[in-house]
C-alpha positions as a LaTeX table, in Angstrom:
\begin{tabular}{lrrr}
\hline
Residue & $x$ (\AA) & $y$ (\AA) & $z$ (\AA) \\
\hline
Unk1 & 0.00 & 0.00 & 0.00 \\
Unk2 & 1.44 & 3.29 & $-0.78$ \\
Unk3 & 0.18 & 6.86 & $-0.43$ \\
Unk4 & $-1.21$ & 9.35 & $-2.94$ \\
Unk5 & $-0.69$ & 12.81 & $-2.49$ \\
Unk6 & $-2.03$ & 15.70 & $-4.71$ \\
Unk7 & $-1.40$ & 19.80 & $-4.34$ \\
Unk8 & $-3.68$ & 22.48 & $-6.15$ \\
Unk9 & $-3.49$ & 26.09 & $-5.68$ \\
Unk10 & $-6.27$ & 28.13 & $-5.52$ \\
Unk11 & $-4.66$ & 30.62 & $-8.05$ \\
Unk12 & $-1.55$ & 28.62 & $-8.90$ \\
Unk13 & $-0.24$ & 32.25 & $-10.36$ \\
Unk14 & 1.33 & 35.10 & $-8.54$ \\
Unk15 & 1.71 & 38.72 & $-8.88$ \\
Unk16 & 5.38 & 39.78 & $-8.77$ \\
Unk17 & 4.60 & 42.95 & $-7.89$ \\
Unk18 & 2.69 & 42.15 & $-4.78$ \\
Unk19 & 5.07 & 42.31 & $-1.33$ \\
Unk20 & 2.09 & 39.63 & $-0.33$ \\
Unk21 & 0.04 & 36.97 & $-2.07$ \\
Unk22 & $-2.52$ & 35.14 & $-0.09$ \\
Unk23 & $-3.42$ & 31.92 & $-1.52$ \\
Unk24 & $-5.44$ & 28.71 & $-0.35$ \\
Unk25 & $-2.92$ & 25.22 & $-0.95$ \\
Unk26 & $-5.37$ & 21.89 & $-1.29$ \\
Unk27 & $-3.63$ & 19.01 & $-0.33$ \\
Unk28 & $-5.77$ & 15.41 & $-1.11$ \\
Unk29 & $-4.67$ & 11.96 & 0.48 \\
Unk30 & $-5.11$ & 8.54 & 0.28 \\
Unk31 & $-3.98$ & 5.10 & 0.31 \\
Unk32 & $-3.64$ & 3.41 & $-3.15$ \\
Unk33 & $-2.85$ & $-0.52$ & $-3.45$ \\
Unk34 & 0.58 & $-1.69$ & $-5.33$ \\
Unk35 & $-0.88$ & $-5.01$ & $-5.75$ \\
Unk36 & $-4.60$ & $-7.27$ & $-5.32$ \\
Unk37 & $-4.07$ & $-6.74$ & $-1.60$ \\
Unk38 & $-6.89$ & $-7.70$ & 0.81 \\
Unk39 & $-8.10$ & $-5.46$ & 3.06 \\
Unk40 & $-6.50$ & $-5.15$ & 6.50 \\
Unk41 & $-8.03$ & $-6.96$ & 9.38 \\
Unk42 & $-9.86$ & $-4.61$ & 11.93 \\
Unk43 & $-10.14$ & $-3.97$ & 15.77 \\
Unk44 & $-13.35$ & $-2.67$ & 16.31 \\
Unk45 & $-14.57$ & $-1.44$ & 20.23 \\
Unk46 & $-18.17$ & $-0.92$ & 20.30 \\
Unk47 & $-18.71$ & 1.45 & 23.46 \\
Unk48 & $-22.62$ & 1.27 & 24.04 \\
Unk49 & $-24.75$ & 3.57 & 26.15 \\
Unk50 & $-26.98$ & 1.40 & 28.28 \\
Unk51 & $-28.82$ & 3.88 & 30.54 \\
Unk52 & $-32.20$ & 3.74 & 31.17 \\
Unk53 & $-33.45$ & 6.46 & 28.54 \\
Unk54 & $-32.25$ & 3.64 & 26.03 \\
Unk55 & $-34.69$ & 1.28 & 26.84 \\
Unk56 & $-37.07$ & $-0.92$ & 24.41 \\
Unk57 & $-36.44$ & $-0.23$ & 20.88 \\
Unk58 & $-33.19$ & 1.95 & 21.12 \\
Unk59 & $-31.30$ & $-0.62$ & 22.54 \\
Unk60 & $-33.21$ & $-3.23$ & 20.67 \\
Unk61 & $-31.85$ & $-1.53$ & 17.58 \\
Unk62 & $-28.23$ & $-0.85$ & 18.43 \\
Unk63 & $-28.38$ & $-5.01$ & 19.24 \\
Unk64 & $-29.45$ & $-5.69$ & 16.03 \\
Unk65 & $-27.08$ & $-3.19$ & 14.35 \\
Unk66 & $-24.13$ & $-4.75$ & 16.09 \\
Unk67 & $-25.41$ & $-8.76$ & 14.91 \\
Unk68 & $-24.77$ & $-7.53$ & 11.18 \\
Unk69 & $-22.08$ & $-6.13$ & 11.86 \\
Unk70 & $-20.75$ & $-9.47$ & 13.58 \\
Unk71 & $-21.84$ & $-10.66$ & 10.14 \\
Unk72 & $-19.52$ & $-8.60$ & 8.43 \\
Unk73 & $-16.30$ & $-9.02$ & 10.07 \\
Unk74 & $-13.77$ & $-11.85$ & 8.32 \\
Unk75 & $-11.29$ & $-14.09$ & 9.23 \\
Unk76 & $-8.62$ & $-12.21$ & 11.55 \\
Unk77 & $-10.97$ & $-9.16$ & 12.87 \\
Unk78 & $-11.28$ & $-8.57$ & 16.31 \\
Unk79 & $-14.73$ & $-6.97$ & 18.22 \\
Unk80 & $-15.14$ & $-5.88$ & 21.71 \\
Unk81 & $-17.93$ & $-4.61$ & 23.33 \\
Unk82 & $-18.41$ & $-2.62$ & 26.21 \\
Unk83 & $-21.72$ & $-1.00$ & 27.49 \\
Unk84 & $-22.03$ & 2.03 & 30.02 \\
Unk85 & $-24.69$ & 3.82 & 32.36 \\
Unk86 & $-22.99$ & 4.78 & 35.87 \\
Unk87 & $-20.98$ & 2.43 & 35.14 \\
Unk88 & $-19.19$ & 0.65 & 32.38 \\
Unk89 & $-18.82$ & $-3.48$ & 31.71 \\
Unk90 & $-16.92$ & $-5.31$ & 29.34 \\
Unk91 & $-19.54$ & $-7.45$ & 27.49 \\
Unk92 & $-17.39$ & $-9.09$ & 25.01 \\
Unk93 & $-13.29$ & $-8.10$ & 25.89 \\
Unk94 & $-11.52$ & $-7.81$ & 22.98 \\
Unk95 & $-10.81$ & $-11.05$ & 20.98 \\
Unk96 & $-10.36$ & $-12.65$ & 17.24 \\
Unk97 & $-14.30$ & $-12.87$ & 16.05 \\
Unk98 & $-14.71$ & $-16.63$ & 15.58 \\
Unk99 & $-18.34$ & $-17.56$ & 17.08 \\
Unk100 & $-20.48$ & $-15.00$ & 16.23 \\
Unk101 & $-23.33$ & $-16.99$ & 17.60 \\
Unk102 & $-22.21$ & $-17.33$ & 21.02 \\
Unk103 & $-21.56$ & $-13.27$ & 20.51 \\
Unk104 & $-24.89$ & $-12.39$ & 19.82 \\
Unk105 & $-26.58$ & $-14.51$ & 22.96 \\
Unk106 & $-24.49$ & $-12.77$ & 25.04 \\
Unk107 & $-25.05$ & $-9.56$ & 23.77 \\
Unk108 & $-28.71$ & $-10.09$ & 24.42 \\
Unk109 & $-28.34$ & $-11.68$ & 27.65 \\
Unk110 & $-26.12$ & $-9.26$ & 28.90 \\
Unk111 & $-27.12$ & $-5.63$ & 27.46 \\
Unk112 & $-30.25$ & $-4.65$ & 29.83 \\
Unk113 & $-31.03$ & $-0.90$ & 29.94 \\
Unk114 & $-30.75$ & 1.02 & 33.40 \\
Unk115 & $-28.90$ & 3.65 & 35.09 \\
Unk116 & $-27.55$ & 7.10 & 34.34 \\
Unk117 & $-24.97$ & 8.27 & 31.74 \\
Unk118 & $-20.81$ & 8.53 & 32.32 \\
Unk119 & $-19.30$ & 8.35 & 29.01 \\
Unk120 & $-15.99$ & 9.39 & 29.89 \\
Unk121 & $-16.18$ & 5.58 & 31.97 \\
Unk122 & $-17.42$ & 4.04 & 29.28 \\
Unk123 & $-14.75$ & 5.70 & 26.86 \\
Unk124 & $-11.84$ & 4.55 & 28.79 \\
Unk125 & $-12.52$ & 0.53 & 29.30 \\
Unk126 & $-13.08$ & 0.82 & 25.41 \\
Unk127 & $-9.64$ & 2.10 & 24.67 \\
Unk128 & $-8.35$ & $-0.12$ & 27.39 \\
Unk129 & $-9.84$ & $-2.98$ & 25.13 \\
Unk130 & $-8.80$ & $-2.00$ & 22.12 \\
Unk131 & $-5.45$ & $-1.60$ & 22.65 \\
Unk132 & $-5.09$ & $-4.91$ & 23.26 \\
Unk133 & $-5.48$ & $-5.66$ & 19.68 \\
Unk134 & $-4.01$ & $-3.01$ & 18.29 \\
Unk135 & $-0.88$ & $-4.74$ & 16.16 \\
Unk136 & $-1.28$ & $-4.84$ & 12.35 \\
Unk137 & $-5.21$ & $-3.45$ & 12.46 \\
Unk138 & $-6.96$ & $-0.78$ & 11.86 \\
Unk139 & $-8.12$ & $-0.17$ & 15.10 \\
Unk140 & $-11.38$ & 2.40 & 15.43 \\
Unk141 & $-14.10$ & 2.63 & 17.78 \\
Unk142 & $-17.69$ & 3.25 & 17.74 \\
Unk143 & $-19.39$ & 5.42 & 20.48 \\
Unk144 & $-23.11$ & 5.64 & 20.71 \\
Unk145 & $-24.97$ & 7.62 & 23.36 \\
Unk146 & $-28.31$ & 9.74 & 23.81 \\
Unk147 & $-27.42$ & 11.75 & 26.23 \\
Unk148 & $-25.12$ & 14.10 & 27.80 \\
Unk149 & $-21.97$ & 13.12 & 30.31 \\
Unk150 & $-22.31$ & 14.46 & 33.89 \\
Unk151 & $-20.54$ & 17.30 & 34.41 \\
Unk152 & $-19.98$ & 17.20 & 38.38 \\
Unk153 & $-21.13$ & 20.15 & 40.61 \\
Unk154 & $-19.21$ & 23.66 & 40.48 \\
Unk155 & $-19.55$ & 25.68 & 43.37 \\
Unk156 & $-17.91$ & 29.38 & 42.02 \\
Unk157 & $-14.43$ & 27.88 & 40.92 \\
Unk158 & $-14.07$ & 24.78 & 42.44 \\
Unk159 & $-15.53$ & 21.36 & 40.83 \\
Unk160 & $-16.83$ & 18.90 & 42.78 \\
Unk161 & $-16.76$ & 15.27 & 41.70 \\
Unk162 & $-15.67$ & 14.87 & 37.92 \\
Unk163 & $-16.67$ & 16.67 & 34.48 \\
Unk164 & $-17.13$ & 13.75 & 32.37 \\
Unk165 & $-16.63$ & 16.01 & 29.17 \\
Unk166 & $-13.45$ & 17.00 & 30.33 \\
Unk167 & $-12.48$ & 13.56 & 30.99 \\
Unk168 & $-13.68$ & 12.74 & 27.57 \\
Unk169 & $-11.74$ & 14.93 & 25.85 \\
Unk170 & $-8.78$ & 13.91 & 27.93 \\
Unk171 & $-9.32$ & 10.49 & 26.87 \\
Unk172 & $-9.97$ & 11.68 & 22.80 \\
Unk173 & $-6.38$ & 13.00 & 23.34 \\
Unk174 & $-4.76$ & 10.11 & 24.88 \\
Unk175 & $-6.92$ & 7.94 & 22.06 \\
Unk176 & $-4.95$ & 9.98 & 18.67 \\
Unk177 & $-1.56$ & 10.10 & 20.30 \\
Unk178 & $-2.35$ & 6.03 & 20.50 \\
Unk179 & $-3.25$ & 5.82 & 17.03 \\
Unk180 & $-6.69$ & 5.00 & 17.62 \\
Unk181 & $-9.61$ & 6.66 & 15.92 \\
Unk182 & $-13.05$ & 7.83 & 17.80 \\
Unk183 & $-16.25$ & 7.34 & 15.92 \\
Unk184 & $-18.91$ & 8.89 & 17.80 \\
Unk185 & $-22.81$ & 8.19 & 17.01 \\
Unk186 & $-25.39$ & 10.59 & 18.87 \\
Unk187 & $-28.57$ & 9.22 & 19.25 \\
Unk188 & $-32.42$ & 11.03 & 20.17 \\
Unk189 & $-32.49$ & 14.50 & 20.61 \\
Unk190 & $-30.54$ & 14.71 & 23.61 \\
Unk191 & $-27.04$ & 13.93 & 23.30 \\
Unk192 & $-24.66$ & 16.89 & 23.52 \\
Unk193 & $-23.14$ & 18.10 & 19.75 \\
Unk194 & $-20.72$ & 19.89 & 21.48 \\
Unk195 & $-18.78$ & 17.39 & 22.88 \\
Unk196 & $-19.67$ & 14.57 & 20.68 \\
Unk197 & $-18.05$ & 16.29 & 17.62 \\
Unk198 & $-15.30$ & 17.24 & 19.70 \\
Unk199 & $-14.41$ & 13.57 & 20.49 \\
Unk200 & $-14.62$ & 12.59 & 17.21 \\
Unk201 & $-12.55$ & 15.21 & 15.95 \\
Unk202 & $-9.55$ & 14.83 & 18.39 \\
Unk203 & $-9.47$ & 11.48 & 17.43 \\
Unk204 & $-9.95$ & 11.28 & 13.92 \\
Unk205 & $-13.02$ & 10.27 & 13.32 \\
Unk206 & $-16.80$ & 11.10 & 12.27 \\
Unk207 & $-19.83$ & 12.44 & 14.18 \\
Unk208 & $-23.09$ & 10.66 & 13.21 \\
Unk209 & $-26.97$ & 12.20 & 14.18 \\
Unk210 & $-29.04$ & 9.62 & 14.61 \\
Unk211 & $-32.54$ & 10.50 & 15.17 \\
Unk212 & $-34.47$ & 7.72 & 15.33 \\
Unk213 & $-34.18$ & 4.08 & 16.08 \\
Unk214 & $-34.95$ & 2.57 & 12.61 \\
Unk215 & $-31.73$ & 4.61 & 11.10 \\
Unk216 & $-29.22$ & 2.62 & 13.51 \\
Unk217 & $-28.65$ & 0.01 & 11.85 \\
Unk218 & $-27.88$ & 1.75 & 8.21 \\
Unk219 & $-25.69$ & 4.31 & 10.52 \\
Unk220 & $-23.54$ & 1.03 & 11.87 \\
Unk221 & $-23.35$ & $-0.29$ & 8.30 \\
Unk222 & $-21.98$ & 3.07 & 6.92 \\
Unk223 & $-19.21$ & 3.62 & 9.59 \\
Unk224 & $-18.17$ & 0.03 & 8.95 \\
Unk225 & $-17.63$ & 0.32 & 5.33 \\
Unk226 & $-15.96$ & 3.24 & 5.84 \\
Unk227 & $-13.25$ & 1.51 & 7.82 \\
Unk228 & $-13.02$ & $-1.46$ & 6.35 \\
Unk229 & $-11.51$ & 0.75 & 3.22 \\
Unk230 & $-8.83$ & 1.91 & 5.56 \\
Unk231 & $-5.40$ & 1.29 & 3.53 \\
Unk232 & $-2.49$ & 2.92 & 6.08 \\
Unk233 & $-2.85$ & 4.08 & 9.57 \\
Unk234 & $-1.67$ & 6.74 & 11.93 \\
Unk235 & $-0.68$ & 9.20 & 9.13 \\
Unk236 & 1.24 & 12.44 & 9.25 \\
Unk237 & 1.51 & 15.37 & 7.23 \\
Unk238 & 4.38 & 17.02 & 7.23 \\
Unk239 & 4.72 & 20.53 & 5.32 \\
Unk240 & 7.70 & 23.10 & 4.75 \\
Unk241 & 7.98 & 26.26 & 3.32 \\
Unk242 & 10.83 & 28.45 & 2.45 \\
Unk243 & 11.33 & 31.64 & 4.83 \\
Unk244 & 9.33 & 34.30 & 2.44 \\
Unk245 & 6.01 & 31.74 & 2.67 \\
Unk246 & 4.17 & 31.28 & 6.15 \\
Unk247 & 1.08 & 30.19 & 7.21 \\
Unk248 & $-2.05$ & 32.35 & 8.53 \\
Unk249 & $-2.18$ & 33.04 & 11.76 \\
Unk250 & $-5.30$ & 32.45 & 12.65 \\
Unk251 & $-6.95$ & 28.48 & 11.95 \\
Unk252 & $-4.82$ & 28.35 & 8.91 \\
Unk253 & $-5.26$ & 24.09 & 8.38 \\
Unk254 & $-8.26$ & 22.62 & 8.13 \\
Unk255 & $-9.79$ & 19.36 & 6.70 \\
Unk256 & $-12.43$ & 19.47 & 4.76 \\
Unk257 & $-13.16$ & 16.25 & 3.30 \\
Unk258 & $-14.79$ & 13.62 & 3.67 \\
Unk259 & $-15.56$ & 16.24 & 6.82 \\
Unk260 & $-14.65$ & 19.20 & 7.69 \\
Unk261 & $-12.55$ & 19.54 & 10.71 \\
Unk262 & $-10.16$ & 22.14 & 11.71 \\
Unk263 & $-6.95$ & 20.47 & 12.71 \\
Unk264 & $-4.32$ & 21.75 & 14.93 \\
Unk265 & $-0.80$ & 22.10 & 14.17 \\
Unk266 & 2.63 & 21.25 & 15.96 \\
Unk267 & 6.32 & 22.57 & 14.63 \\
Unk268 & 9.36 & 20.09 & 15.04 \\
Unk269 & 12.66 & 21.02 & 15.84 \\
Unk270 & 13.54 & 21.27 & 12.47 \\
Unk271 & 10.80 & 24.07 & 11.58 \\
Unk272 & 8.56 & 21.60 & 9.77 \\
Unk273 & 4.75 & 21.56 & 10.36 \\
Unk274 & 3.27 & 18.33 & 11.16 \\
Unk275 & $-0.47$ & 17.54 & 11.13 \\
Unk276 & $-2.21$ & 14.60 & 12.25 \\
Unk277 & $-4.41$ & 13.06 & 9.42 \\
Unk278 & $-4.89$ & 9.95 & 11.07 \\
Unk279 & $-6.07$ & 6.69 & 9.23 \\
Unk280 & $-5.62$ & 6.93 & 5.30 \\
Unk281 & $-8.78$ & 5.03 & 3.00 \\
Unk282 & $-8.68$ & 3.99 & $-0.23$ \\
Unk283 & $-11.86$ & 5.04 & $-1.82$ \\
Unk284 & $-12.42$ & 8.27 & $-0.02$ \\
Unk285 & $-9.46$ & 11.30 & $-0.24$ \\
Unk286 & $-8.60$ & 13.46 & 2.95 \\
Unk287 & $-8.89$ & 16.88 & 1.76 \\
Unk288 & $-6.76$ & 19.56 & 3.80 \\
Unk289 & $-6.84$ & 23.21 & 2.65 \\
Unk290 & $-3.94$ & 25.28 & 4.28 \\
Unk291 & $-3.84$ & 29.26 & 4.23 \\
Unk292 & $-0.90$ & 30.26 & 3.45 \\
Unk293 & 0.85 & 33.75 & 2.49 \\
Unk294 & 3.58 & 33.95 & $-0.06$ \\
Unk295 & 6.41 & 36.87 & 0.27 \\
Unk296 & 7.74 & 38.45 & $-2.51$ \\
Unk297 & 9.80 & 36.12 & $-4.95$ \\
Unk298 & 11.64 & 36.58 & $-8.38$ \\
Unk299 & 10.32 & 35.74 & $-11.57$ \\
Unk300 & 9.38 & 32.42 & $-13.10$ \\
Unk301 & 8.70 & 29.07 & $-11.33$ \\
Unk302 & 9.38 & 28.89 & $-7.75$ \\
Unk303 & 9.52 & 26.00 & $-5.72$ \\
Unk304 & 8.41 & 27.18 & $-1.88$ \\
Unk305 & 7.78 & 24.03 & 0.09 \\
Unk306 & 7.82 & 20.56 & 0.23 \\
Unk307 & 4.83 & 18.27 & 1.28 \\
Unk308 & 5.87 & 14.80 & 2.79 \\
Unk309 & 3.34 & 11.89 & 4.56 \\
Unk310 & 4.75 & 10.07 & 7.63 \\
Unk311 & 2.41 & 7.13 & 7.86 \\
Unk312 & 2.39 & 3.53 & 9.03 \\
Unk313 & 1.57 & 0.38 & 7.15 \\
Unk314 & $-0.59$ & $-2.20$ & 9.03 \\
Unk315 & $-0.50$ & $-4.69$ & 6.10 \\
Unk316 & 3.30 & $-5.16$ & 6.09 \\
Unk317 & 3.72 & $-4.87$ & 9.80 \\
Unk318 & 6.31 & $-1.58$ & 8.84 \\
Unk319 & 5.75 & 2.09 & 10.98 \\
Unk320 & 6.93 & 5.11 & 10.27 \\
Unk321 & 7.51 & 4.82 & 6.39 \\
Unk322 & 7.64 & 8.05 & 4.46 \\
Unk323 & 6.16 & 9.23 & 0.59 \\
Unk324 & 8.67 & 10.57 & $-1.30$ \\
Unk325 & 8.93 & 14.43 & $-0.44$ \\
Unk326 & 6.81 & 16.50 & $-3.27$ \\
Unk327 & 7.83 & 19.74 & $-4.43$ \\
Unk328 & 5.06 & 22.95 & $-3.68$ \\
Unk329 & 5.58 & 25.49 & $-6.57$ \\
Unk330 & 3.54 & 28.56 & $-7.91$ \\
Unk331 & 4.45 & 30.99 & $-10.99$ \\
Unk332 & 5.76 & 34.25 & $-10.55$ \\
Unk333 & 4.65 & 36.37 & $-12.83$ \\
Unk334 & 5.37 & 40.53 & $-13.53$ \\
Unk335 & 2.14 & 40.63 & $-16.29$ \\
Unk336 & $-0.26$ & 38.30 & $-13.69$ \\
Unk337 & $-3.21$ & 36.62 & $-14.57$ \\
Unk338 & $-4.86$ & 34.22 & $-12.42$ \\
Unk339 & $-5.59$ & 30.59 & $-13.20$ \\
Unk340 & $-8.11$ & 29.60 & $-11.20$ \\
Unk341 & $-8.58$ & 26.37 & $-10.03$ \\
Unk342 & $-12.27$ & 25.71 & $-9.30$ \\
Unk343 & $-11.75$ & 22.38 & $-7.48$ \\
Unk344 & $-9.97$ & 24.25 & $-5.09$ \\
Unk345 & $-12.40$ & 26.96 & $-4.93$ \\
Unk346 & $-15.35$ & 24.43 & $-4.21$ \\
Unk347 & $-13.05$ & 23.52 & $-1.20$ \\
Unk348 & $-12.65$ & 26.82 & 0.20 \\
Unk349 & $-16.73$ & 27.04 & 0.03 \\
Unk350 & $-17.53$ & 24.01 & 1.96 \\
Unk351 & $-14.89$ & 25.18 & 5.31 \\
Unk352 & $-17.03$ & 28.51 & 4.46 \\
Unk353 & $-20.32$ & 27.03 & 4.64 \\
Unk354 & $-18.94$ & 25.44 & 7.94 \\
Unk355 & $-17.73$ & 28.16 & 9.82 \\
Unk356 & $-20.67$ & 30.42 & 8.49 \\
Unk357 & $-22.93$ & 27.58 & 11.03 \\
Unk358 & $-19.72$ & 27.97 & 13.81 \\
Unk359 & $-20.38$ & 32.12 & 13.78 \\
Unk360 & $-24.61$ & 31.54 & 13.48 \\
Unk361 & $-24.22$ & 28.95 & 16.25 \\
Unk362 & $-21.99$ & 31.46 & 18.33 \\
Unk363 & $-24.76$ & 34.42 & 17.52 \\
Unk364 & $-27.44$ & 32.29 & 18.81 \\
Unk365 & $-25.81$ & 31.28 & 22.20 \\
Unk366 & $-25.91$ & 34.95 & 23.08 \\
Unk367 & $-29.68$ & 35.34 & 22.05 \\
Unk368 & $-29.31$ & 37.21 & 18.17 \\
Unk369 & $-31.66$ & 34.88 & 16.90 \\
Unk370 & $-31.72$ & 37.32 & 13.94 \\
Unk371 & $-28.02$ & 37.62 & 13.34 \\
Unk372 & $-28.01$ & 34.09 & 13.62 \\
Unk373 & $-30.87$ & 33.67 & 11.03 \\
Unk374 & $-28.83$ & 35.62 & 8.74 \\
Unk375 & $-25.65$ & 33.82 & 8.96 \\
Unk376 & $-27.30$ & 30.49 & 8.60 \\
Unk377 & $-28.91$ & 32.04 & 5.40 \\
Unk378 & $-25.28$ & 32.84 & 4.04 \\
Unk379 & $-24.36$ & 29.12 & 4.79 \\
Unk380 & $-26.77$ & 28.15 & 2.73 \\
Unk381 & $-26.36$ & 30.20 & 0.30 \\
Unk382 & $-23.13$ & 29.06 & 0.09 \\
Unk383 & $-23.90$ & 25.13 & 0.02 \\
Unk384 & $-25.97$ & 25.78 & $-2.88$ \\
Unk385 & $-23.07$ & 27.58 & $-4.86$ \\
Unk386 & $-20.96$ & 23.70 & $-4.32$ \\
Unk387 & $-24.21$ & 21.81 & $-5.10$ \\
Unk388 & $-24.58$ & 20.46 & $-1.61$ \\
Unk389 & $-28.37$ & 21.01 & $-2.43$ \\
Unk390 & $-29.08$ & 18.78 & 0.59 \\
Unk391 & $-27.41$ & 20.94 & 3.55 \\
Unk392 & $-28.34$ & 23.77 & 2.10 \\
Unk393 & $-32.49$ & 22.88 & 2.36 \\
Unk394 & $-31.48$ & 22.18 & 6.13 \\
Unk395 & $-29.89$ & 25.31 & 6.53 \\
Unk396 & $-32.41$ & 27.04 & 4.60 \\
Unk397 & $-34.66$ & 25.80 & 6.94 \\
Unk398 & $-33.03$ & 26.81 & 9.73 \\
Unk399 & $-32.35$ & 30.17 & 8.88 \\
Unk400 & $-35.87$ & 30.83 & 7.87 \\
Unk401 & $-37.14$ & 29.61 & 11.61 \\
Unk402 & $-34.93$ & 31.93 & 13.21 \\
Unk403 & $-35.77$ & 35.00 & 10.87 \\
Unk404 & $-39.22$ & 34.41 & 11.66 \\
Unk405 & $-38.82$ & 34.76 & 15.93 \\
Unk406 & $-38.92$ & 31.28 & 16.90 \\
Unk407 & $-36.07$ & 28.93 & 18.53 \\
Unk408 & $-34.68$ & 25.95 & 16.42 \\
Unk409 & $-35.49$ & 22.53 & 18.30 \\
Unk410 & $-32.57$ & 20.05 & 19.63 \\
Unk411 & $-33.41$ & 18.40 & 16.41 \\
Unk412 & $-32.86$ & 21.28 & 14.06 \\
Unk413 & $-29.72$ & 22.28 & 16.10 \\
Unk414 & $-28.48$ & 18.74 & 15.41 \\
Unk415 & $-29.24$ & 18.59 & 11.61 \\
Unk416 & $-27.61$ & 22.27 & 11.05 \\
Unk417 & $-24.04$ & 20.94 & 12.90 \\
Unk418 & $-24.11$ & 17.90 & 10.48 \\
Unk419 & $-24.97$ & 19.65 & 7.54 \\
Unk420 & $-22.38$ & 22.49 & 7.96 \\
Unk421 & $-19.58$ & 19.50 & 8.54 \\
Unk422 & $-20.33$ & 16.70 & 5.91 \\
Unk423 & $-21.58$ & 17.04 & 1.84 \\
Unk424 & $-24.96$ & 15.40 & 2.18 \\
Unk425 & $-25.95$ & 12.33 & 0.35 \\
\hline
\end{tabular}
């Protein structure tokens, strides 16, 4: 398995007679096979809310959503399961999937809804589980809840007892730096966005709405043919510029496909920026967009960076391989005329269209339902110009709710976060 790595400008032309050129760099990435090779053998951790507000068909749904996926795994993958309310229990620890029968009746015998929620205790017997199996798999977990962690109680500026979102993003941390990847699956109306997305961004992974029981089981499926596409694992970019080209300041990375994420970055000794893409597929390109400024440069073709992926390969067993380092270049021009790269363009739109929803979401927190209103209308707006005809009815919707005096629902709120992150199908 090798990697595939492609860089667009933008406008891959600029002005000579600017002292500063600002110009969006798209970087796609994925896994291609050299050969017919199979796909890699998973480690799946299933991390299952079990409280009481799950009862009947909820949990009756996420059951049968995890006996096709039992059906799915092949020769070599591993499953465990783990289920939380106050507490969390290890239903199935983690093991090579070989009686799926005996799985399922104790899945059933064992999954009984009670109890409050504490994700973060959940989240950590999961990872405990999973690393365990980690060696030559793609290791990724899925995290389901309907409802929100408990948070403790604050008196002024002390906490009393713990925040369990805290914890969990403690634990999302600990999860990427372990090469493990978070999937996270709200369910209902009541399960909180905020740290859910969060989660799954930390650790690489997706945030799923589910909103009713029936849509489980085609949620499961989707996740899990996502992964099982996964090529290399625990991927790196690494990115260097010359001295006259730096990044923006402000959020300058940011993924936006097959979601949009904004992605931190780290420097190295050396001055080179590294940023964590995380597991590598072969069907689906990781789109990062980077903001970069260019300084003033002679005439003609100008090489000012290099792009390079650090990544690890589960099928041979090797870590830390490296693509060959690619060349960054623009053209320098004294008559300029831009070349404009649409495919770029449409990527710049969709991390628009997302953090038009971030400012409309921040507007309504503070009660400007109408500046809200008219942000959301501007992300939709914007959807429409990249065809994403789909998000942009939602936050059409949306928009038009709040321009006409009334709240948005949990519901709404939870359609307009997934719609401003994810193209729509």
């Amino acid at each position: 398995m090798k990697v595939h790595t492609k860089s667009s400008f933008n406008d891959i032309n600029v002005d000579a007679a600017q002292t500063i050129n600002q110009r969006q760099l798209s970087l796609s990435i994925s896994a291609i096979p050299t050969n017919s090779e199979a796909s890699l053998p998973l480690n799946i951790a299933l991390i299952l809310d079990k409280s009481g507000s799950m009862e009947g068909e909820p949990l009756n749904k996420v059951i049968q959503a995890v006996e096709q996926l039992l059906d799915y795994l092949k020769p070599g993958d591993r499953l465990s399961i783990i289920a939380f309310a106050n507490l969390p229990e290890v239903i199935i620890p983690n093991q090579i999937v070989t009686d799926t029968k005996t799985i399922k009746t104790t899945l059933r015998q064992k999954i009984k809804a009670s109890g409050g929620t504490v994700i973060a205790e959940g989240l950590s017997l999961g990872i405990t589980e999973l690393l365990k199996g980690t060696k030559g798999a793609v290791s990724q977990v899925f995290l389901l809840t309907d409802g929100h962690g408990d948070q403790g109680l604050k008196l002024w500026k002390w906490q009393i007892g713990p925040n369990d979102n805290k914890r969990c993003v403690v634990l999302a941390k600990k999860a990427a730096k372990l090469n493990l990847t978070i999937n996270t699956l709200g369910f209902g109306n009541n399960w909180n966005q905020n740290l859910l997305e969060k989660i799954a961004d930390i650790a690489g992974g997706t945030l799923t709405y589910i909103e009713y029981p029936e849509q489980i089981i085609s949620q499961f499926s989707r996740l899990f043919r996502r992964i099982q596409s996964v090529g290399l694992t625990n991927a790196y970019l690494l990115l260097s510029f010359i001295p006259s080209v730096r990044l923006a300041e402000l959020k300058p990375i940011a993924q936006v496909l097959p979601d949009t994420v904004e992605i931190p970055v780290e420097t190295e000794a050396n001055g080179s920026l590294v940023i964590r893409l995380g597991d590598l597929m072969q069907d689906i390109e990781k789109v990062v967009l980077a903001n970069i400024y260019i300084g003033k440069l002679p005439e003609g073709n100008q090489v000012i960076g290099h792009i390079q992926i650090r990544y690890d390969d589960p099928g041979t067993n090797q870590e830390r391989l490296f693509s060959p380092l690619i060349p960054i270049s623009v053209n320098v021009m004294s008559n300029y005329s831009p070349a404009v790269n649409e495919e770029v363009l449409k990527y710049v739109l969709l991390l628009a269209k997302y953090r038009q929803t971030q400012i409309a979401e921040a507007k309504l927190e503070i009660g400007d339902r109408l500046g809200a209103g008219t942000m959301l209308q501007t992300a939709a707006d914007t959807a429409l110009q990249i065809g994403d005809t789909k998000a942009a009815t939602i936050l059409q919707l949306s928009a038009t709710q709040l321009q006409a005096g009334k709240d948005l629902t949990e519901s709404e709120l939870k359609k307009t976060r997934i719609a401003s992150k994810t193209v729509l199908q």
